[in-house]
N, C-alpha and C positions, 0 to 999 in steps of 0.2 A: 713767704714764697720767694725765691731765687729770683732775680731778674733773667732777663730774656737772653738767651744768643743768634747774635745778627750776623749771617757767614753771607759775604759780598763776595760774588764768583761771577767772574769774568776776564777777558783778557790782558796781557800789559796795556800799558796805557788808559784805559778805560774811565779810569778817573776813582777807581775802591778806592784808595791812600786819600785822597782827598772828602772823599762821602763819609770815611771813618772817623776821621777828625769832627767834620761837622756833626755826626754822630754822637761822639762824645760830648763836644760841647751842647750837645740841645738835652743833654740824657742826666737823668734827678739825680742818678745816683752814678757815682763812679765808673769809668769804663776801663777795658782791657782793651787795647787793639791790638789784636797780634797778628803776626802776618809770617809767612812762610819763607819771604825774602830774608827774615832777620834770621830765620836757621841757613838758608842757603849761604849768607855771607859770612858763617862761619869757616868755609873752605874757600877756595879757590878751583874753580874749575881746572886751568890753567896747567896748575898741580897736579894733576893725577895722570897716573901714568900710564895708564889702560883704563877700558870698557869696563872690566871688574871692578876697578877702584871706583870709578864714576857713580856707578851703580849701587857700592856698598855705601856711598857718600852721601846719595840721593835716598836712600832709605833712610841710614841714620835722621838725616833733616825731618824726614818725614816719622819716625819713630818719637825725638824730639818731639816733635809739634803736638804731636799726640799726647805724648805724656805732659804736656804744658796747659795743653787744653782741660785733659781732664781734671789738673789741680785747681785750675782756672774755675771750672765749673763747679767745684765743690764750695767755694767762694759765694760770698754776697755780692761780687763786681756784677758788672753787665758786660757783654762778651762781645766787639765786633770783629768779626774772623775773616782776613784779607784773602783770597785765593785764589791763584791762577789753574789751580789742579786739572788736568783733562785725565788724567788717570783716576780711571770710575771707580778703582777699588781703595785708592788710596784716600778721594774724596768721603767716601762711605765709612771709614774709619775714622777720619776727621769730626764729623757728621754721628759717629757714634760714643765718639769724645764726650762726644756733649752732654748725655743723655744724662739726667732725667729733664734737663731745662727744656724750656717751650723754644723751639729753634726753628729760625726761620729765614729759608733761603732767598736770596736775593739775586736777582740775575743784573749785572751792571755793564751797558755795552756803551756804544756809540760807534755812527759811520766810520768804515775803514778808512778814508783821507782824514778825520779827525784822531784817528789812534796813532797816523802817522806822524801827521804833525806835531802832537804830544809826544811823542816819540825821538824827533828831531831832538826835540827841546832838552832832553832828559839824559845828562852825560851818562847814567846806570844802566843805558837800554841801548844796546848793539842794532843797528838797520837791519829790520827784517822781521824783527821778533814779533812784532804786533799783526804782520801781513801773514805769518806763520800761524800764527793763534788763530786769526777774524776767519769764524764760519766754524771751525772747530764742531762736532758733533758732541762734545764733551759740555758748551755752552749752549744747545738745544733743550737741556733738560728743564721739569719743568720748576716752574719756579713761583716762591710766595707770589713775588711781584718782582716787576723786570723797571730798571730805572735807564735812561739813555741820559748820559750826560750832557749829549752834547745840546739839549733842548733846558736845563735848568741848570743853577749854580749847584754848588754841594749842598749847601744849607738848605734852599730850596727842595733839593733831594730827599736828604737826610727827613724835613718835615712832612715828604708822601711817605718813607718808612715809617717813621711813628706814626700819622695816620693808620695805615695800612696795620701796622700789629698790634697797634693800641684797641684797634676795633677786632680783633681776633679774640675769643675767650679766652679763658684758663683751660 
């Protein structure tokens, strides 16, 4: 049987990148961590020259991702899926990447003055992005299990995740 895919959804800053990693390291078998930032910095926002272009730019990423996942899952890896998506149709496609794995979503928050301050810290993350995200209705949805960073380490984390799916059947 295929190992499992672990899709970590919730805002910048929140702390996914760092519960993925711990993720890997605590996991029997090989991980994937793929994340959507890695398709996004294949452009330049900056660059485009209109609303169109943006928008054909932001799908391709998301086309990408898609197509990376479902190779991904055809695979023996184990899958943890980094995502900030608030776009409910593009998550659902991501989400049906996956399929036939046993996939399980994870909601990763932590208080808004902590998303900032991580924030600060983080030359890749422009003031505002996190205050823009936090509360989002896109992060309401429901979820395997919701981790708050800001009360454990990643490892820490990562070990209520494998609790949490390890005790889920096949």
């Amino acid at each position: 049987m295929k190992p499992a895919a672990i899709v970590l959804h919730g805002p910048t800053s929140a702390g996914k990148s760092s519960l993925a990693r711990a993720l890997q390291d605590s996991s029997e078998v090989p991980v994937f961590h793929i994340t959507l930032d890695a398709f996004v910095e294949m452009s330049r926002r900056r660059d485009m020259r209109s609303d169109d272009e943006l928008a054909q730019a932001l799908r391709l990423h998301h086309l990408n991702l898609q197509s990376t996942l479902r190779r991904v899952a055809d695979s023996h890896f184990e899958i943890v899926l980094d995502l900030v998506l608030r776009d409910s149709s593009a998550f659902d496609e991501c989400i049906a990447a996956l399929v036939p794995r046993r996939t399980f979503v994870i909601g990763v928050t932590c208080p808004l003055h902590v998303l900032e301050e991580r924030e600060r810290e983080r030359p890749d993350r422009g003031a505002g992005m996190a205050r823009s995200q936090f509360g989002h209705p896109a992060y309401a949805r429901p979820y395997s299990m919701c981790i708050d960073t800001s009360t454990c380490t990643p490892e820490e984390g990562a070990l209520r995740v494998r609790s949490s799916i390890d005790g889920v059947g096949e």
